[in-house]
Backbone bond lengths (Angstrom), bond angles and torsions (degrees), N, CA, C in turn:
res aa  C-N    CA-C-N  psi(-1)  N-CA   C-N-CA  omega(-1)  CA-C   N-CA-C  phi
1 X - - - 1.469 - - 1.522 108.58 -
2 X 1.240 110.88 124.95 1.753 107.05 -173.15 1.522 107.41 -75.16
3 X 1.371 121.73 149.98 1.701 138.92 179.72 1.298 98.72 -36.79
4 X 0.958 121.06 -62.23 1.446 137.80 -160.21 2.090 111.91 -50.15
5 X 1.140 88.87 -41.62 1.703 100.04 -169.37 1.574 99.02 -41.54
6 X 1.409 115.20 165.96 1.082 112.38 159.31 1.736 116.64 -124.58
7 X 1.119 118.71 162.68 1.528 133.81 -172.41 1.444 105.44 -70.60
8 X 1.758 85.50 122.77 2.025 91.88 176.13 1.479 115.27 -51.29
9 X 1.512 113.34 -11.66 1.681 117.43 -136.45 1.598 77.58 -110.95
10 X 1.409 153.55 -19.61 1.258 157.99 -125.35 1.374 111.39 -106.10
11 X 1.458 107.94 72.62 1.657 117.23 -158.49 1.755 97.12 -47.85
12 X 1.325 127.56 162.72 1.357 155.03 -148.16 1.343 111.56 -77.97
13 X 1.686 174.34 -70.08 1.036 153.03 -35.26 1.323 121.33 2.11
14 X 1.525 130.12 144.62 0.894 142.72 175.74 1.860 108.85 48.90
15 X 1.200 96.08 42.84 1.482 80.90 164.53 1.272 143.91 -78.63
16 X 1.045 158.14 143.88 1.241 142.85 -159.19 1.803 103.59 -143.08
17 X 1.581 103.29 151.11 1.226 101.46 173.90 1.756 114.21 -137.96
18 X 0.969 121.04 139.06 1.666 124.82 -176.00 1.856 101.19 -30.47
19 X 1.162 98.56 147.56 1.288 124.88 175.93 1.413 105.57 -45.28
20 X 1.530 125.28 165.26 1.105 137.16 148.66 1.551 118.86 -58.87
21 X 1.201 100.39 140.62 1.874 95.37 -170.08 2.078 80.01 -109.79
22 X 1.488 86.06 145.07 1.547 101.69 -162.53 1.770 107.26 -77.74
23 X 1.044 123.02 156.59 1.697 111.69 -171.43 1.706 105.93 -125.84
24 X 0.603 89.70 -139.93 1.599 107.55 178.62 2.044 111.79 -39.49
25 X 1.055 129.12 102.39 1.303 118.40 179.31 1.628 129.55 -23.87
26 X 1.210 134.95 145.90 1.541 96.61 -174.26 2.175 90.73 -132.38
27 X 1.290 98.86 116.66 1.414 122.02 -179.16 1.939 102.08 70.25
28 X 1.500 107.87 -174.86 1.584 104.97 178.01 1.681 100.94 67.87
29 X 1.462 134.06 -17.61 1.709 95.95 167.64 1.189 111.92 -93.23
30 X 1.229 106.98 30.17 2.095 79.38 -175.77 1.633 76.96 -123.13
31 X 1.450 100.61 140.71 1.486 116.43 162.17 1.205 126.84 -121.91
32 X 1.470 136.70 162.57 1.446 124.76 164.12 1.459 115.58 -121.44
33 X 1.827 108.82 145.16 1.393 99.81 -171.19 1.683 93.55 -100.46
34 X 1.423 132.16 116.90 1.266 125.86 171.67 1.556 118.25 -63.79
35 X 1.259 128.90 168.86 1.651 131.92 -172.46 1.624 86.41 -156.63
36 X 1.452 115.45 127.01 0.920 144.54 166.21 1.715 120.87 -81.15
37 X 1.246 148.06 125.49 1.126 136.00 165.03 1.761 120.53 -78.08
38 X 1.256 115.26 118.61 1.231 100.36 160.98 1.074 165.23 -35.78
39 X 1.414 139.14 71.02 1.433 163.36 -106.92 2.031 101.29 -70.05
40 X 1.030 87.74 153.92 2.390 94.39 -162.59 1.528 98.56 -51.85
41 X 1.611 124.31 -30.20 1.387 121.18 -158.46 1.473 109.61 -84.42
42 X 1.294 129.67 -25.45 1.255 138.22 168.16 1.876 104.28 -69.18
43 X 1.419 94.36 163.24 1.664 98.67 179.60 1.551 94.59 -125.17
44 X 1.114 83.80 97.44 1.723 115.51 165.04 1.457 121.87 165.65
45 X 1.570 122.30 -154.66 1.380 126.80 -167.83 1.142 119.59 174.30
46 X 1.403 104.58 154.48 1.397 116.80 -165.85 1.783 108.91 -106.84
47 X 1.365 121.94 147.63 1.420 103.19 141.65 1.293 138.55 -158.17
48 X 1.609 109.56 99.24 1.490 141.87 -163.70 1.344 94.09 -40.64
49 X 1.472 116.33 135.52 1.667 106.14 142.02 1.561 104.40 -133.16
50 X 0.979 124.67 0.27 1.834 128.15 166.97 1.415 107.84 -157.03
51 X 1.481 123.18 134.35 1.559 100.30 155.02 2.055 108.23 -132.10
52 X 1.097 79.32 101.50 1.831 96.49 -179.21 1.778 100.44 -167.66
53 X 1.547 100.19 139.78 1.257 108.36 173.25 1.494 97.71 -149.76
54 X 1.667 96.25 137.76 1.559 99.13 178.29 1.444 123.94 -112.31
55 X 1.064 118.76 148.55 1.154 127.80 -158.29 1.724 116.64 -85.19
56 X 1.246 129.21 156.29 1.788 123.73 -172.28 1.758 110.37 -62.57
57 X 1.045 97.36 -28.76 1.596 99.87 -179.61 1.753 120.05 -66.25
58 X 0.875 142.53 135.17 1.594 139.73 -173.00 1.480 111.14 -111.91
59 X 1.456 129.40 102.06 1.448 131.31 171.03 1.589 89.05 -48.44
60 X 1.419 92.21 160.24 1.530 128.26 163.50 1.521 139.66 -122.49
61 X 1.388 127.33 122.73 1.306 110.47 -138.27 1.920 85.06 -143.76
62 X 1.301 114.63 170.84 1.294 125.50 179.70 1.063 110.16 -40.07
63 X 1.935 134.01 147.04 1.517 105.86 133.99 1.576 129.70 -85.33
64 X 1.167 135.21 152.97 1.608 118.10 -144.95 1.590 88.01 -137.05
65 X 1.045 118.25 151.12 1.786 111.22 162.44 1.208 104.40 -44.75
66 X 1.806 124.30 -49.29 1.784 111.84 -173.39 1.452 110.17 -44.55
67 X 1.392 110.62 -60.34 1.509 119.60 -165.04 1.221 106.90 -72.54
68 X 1.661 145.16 1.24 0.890 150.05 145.79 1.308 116.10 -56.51
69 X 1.761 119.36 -40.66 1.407 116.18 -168.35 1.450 95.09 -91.46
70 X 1.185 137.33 -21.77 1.284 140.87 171.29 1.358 106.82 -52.09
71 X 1.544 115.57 -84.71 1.703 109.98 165.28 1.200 138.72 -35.38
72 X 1.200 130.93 -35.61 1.570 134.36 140.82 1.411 130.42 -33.94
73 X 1.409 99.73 -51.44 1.323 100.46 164.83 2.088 144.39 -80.88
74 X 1.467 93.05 -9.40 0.986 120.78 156.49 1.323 116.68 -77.85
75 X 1.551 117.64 -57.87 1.765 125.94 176.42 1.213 116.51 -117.83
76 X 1.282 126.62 77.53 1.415 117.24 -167.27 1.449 113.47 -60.04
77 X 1.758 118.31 -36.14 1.141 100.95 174.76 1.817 127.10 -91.55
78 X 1.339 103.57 29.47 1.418 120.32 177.09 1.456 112.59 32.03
79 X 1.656 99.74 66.94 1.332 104.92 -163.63 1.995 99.58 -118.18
80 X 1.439 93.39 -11.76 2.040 106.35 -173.92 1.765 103.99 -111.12
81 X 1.168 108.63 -20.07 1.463 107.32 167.17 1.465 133.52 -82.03
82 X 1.590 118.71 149.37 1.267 132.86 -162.31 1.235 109.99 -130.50
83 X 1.553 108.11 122.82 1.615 94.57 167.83 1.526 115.85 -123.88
84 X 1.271 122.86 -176.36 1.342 108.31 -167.01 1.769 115.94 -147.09
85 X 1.560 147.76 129.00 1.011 111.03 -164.07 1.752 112.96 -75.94
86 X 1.554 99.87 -164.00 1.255 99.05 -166.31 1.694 104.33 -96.21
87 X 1.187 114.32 -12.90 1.223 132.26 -158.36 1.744 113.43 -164.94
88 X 1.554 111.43 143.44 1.312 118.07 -153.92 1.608 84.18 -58.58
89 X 1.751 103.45 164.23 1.772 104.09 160.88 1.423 101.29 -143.00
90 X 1.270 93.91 140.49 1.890 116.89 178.07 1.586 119.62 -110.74
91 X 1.728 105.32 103.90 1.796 91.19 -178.19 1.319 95.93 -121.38
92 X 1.662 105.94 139.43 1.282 106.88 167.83 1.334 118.64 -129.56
93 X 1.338 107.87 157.72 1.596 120.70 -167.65 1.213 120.60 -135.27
94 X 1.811 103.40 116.85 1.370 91.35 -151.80 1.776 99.37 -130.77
95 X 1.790 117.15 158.60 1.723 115.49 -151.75 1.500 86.21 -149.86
96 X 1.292 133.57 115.07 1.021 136.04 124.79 1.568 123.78 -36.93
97 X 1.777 104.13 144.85 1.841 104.37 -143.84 2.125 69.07 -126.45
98 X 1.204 126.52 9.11 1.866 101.84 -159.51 1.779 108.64 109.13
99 X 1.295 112.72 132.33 1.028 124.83 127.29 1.626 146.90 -128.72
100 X 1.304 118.48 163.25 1.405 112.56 -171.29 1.577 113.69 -120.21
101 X 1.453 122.52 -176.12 1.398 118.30 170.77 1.805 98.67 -139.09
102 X 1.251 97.90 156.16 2.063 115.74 157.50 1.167 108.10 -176.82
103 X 1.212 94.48 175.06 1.438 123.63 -153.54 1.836 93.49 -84.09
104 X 1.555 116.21 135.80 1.155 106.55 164.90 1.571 104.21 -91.69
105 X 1.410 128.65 141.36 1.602 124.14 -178.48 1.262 115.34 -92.31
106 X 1.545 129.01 -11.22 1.299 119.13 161.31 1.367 129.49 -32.85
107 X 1.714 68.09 -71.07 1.805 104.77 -173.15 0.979 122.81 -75.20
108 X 1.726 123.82 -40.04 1.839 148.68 -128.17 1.021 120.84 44.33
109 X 1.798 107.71 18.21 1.505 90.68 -168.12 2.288 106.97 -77.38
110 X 1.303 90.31 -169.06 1.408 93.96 175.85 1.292 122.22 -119.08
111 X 1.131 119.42 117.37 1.893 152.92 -151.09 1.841 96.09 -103.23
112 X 1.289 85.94 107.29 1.629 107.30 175.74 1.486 99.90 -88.90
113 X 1.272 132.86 139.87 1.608 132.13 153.99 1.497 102.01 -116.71
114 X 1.134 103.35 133.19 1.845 110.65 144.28 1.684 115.79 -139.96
115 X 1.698 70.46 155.14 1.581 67.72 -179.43 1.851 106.49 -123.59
116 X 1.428 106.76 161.83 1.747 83.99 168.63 1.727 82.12 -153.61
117 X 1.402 108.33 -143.47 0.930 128.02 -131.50 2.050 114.57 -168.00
118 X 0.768 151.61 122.40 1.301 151.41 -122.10 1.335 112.72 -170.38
119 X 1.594 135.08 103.33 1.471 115.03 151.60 1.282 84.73 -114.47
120 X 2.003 101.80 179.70 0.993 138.84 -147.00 1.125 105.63 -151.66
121 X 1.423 145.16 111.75 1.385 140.52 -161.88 1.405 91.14 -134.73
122 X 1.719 120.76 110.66 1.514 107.26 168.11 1.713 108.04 -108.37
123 X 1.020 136.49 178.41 1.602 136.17 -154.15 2.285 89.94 -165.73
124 X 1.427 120.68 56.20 1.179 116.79 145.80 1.613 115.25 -6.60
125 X 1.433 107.86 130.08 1.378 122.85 164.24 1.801 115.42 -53.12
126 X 0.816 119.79 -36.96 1.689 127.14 -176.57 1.580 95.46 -111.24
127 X 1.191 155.75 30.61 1.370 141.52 98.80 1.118 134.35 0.28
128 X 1.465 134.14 124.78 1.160 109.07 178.85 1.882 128.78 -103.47
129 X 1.191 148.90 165.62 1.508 112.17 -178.04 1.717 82.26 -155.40
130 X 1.199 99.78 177.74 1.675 119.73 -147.73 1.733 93.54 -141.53
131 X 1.301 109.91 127.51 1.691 113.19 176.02 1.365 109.22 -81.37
132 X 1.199 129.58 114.07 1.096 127.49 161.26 1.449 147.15 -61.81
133 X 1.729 105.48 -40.97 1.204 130.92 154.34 1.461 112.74 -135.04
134 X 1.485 103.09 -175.62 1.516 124.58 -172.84 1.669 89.93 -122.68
135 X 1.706 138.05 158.88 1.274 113.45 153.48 1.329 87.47 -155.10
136 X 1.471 90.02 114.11 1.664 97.81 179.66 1.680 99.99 -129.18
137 X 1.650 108.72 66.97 1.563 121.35 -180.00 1.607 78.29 -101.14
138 X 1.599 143.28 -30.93 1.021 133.08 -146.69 1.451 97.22 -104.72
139 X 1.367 100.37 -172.37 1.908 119.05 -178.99 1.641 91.09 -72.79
140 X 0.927 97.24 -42.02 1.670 117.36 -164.67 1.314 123.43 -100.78
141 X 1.510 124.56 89.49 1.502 110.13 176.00 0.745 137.40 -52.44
142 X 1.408 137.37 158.45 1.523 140.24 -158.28 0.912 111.20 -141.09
143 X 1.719 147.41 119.46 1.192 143.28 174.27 1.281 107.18 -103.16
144 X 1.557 119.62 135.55 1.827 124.64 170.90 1.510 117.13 -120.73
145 X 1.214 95.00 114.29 1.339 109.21 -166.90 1.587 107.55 -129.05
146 X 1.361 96.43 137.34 1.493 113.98 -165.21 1.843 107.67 -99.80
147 X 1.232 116.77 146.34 1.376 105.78 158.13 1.434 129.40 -126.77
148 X 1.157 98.27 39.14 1.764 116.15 -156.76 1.578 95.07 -136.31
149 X 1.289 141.85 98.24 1.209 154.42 170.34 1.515 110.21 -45.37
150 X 1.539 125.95 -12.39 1.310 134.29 146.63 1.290 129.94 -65.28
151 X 1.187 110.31 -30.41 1.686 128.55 -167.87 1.487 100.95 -93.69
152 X 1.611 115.68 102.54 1.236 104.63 149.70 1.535 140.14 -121.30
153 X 1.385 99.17 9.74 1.567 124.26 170.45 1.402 115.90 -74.59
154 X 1.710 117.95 157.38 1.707 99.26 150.02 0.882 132.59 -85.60
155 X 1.626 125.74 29.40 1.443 111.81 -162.71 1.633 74.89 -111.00
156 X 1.108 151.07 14.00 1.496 147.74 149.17 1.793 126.06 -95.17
157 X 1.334 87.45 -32.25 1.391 103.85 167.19 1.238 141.40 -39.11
158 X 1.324 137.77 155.40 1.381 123.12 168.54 1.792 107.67 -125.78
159 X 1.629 95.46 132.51 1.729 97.05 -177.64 1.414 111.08 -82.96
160 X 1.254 120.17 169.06 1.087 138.02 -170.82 1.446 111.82 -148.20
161 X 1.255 121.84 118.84 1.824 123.82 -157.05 1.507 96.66 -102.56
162 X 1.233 129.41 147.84 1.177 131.65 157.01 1.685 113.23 -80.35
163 X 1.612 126.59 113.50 1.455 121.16 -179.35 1.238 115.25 -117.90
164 X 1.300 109.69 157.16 1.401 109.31 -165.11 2.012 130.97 -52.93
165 X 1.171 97.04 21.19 1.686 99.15 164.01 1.624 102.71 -129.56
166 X 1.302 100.16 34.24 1.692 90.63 168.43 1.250 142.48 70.76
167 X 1.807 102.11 8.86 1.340 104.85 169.46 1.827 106.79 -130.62
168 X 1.117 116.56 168.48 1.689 138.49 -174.37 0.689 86.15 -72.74
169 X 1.138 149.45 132.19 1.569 152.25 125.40 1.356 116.59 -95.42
170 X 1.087 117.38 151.89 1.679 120.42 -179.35 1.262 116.46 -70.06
171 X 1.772 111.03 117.26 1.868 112.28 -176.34 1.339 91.84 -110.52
172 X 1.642 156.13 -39.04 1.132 156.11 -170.74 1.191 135.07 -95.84
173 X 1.251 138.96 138.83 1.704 116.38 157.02 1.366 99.29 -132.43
174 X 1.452 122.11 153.30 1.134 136.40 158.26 1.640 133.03 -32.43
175 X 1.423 138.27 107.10 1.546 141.51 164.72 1.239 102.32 -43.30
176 X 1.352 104.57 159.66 1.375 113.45 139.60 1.649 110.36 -135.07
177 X 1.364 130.25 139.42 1.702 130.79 -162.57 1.723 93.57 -77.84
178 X 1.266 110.36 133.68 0.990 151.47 -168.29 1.717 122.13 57.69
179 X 1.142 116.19 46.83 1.504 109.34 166.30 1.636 93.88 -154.09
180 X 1.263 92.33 155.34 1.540 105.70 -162.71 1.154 116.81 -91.40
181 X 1.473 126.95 141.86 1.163 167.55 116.41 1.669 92.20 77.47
182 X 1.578 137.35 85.45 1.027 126.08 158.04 1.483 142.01 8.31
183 X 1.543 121.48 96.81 1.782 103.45 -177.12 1.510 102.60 -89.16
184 X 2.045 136.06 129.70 0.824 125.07 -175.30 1.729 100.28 -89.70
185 X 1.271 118.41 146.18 1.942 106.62 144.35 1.502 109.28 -133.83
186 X 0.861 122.47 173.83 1.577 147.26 156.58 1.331 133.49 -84.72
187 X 1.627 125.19 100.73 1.310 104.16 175.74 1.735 102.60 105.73
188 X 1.539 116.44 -81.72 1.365 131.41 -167.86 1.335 97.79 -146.72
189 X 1.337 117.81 -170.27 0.996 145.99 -162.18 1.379 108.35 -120.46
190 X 1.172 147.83 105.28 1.287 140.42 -171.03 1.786 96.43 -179.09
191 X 1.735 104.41 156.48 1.575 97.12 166.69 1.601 113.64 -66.49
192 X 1.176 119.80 -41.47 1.448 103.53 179.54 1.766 124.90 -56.62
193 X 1.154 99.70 -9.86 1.635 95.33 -167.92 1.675 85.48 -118.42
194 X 0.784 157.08 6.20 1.454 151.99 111.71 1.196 118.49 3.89
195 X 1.911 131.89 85.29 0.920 125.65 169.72 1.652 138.12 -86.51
196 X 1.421 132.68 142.36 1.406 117.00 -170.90 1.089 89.65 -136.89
197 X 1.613 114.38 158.78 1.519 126.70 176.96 1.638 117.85 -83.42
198 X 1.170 101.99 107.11 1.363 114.05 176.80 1.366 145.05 -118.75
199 X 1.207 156.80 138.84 0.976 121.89 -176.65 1.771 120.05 -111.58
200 X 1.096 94.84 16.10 1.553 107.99 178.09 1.779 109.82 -62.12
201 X 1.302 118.36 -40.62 1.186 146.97 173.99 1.685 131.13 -90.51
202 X 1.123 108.24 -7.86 1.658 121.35 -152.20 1.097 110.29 -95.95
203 X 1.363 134.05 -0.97 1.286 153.47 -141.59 1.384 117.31 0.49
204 X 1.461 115.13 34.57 1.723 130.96 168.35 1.518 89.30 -96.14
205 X 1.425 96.66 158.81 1.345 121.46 146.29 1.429 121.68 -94.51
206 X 1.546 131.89 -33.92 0.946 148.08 -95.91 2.055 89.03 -141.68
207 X 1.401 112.86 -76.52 1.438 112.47 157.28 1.321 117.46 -133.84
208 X 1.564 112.65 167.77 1.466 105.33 -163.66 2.013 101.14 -96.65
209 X 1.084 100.48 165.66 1.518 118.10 -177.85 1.037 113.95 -124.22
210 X 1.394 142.40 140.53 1.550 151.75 -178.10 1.430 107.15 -85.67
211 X 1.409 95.40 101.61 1.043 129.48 165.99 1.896 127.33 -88.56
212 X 1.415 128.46 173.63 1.483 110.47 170.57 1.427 94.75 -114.85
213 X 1.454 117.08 134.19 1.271 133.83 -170.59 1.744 117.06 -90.83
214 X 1.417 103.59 -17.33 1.486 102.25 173.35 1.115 113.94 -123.79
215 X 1.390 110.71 155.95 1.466 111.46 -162.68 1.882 116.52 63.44
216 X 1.266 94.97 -162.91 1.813 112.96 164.89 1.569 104.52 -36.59
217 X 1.198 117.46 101.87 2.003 113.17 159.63 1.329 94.12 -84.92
218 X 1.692 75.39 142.82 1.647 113.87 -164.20 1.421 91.97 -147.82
219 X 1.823 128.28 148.12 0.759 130.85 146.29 1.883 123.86 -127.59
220 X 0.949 122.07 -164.60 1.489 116.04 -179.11 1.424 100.89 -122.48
221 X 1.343 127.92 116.95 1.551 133.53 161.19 1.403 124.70 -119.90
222 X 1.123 114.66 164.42 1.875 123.93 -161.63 1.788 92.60 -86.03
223 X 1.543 98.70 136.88 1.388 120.75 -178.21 1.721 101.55 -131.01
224 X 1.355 129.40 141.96 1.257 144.82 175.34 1.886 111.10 -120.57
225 X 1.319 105.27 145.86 1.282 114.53 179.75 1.466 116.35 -91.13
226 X 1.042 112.50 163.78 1.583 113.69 -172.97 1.699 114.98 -166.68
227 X 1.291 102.71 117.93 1.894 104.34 174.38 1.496 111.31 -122.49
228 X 1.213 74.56 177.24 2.254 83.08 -167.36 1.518 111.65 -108.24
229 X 1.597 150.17 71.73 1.181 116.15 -170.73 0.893 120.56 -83.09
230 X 1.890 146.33 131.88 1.200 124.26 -155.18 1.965 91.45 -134.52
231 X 1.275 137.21 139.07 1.121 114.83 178.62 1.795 131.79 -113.64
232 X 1.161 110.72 102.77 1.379 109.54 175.66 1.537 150.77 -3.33
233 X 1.161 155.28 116.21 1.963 114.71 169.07 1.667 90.89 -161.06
234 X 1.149 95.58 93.88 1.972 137.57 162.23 1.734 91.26 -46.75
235 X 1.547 112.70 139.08 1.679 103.56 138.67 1.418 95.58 -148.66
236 X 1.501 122.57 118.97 1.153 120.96 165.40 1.061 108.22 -91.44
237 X 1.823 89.01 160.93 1.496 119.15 -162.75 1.911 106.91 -119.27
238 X 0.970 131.15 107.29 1.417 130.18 -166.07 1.844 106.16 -73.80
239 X 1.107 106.47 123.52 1.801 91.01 -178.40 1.490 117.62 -88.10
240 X 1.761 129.81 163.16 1.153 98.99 -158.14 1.862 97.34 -115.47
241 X 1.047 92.11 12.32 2.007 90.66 176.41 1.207 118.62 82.26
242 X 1.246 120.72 158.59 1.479 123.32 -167.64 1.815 107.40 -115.96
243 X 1.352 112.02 121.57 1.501 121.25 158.30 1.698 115.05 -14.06
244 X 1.282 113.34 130.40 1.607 117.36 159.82 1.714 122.25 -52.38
245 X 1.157 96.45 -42.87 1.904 110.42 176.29 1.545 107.53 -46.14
246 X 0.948 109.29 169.18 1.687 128.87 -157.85 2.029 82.81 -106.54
247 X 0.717 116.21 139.15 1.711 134.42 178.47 1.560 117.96 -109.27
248 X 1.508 107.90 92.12 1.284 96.81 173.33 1.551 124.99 -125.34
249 X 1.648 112.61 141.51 1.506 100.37 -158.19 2.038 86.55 -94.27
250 X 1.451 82.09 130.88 1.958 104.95 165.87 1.515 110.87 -60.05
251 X 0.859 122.85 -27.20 1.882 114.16 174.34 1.454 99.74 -98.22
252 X 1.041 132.77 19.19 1.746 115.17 163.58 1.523 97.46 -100.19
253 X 1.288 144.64 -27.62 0.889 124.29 164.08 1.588 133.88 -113.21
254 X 1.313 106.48 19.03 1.704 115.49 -174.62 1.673 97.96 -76.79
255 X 1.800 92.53 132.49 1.376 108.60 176.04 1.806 121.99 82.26
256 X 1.309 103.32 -17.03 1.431 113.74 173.02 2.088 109.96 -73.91
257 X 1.652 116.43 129.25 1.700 110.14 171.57 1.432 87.65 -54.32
258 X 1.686 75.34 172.21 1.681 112.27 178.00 1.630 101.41 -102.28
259 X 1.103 115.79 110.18 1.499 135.29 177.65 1.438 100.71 -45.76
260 X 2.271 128.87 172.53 1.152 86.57 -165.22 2.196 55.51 -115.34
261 X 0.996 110.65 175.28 1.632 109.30 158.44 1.385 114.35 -17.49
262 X 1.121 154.33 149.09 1.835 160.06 80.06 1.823 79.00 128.14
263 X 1.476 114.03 -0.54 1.809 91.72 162.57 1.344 114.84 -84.23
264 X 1.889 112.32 134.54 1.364 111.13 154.47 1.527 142.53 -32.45
């Protein structure tokens, strides 16, 4: 194949791909409705026993070693939990199928063919995925988490490293036998969003994480949802109003003289 050729696999200039489609809200759904008690001078009453109500939507927040030991302990066999990435992910896998050469006879010129072959694995931000294991044989734990309800091995899996600011970040992606070597990106498809495992960026010491090396580094890490249900119980008290008549209490003035006008 002469130097010159170029790669079937050699996405286009300026390619572009549709936006991120938005997922899960992130902070702002949970609200609280406050309840005030009715203050001593009024005749009535209040009686608070919560005032927060949460809303159907679920913020989304890091997964952290804490909230790791939290979920464990809720599901030890992490069989009701969901996690989600932080950011869209794009893997592709790509196989040369052959190429050939001939003669064009118009021209004479010479007619390169190739052929290959292309998947496309995208992983949506609001996806959902399921931990499969824990693997703490290493310095560095590793979480494998699947998002394919087929996949329950790690050799389909994708790891997730714990690095030194406390979040999973993505150290693995899944093969497939016979096509080469996974290209990761973030987001789209472009050289800038082109992620590689590095550790220049990874903020591990320990192993590196795929990170994007040009431009803005960015990586993709596991995020979990979380809501508050908290429950209310109001009892109002109707007040019953005060008389038109002038109100006067008989012991504020029993036994006191009668002042005369303009005396102190």
């Amino acid at each position: 194949m002469p130097s010159h050729a170029k790669s079937v696999f050699e996405p286009p200039r300026n390619r572009r791909r549709a936006s991120d489609q938005p997922g899960a809200p992130q902070g702002g759904g949970l609200f609280a409705v406050l309840a005030k008690a009715v203050s001593g001078s009024l005749l009535g009453g209040a009686l608070l026993f919560a005032a927060a109500l949460a809303s159907g939507c679920a913020p989304r927040e890091y997964l952290t070693p804490g909230g790791l030991t939290e979920i464990t302990s809720l599901d030890p066999r992490l069989e009701m939990i969901r996690v989600y990435p932080s950011a869209k992910l794009i893997v592709i896998y790509e196989r040369s199928l052959g190429q050939g050469f001939d003669i064009e006879r118009s021209q004479g010129a010479i007619q390169e063919q190739q052929k290959g072959r292309r998947i496309e694995v995208t992983i949506p931000r609001n996806l959902r995925g399921a931990i499969l294991e824990i693997d703490r044989s290493t310095e560095t734990p590793i979480l494998w988490v699947t998002f394919d309800q087929q996949c329950t091995t790690r050799s389909c899996a994708y790891g997730f490293a714990l690095t030194d600011d406390g979040l999973y970040r993505l150290y693995s992606v899944p093969g497939i036998q016979g096509y080469a070597d996974p290209k990761v990106y973030r987001k789209q498809v472009s050289r800038r969003r082109r992620m590689d495992r590095t550790k220049v960026f990874s903020r591990s010491r320990s192993v590196p994480v795929y990170f994007t090396t040009r431009g803005l580094t960015a990586s993709v890490a596991l995020e979990i949802k979380r809501t508050e249900n908290v429950e209310v119980e109001t009892i109002k008290v109707q007040g019953t109003g005060v008389p038109g008549q002038v109100i006067v209490n008989p012991d504020a003035t029993q036994g006191e003289p009668q002042k005369e006008p303009g005396q102190p």
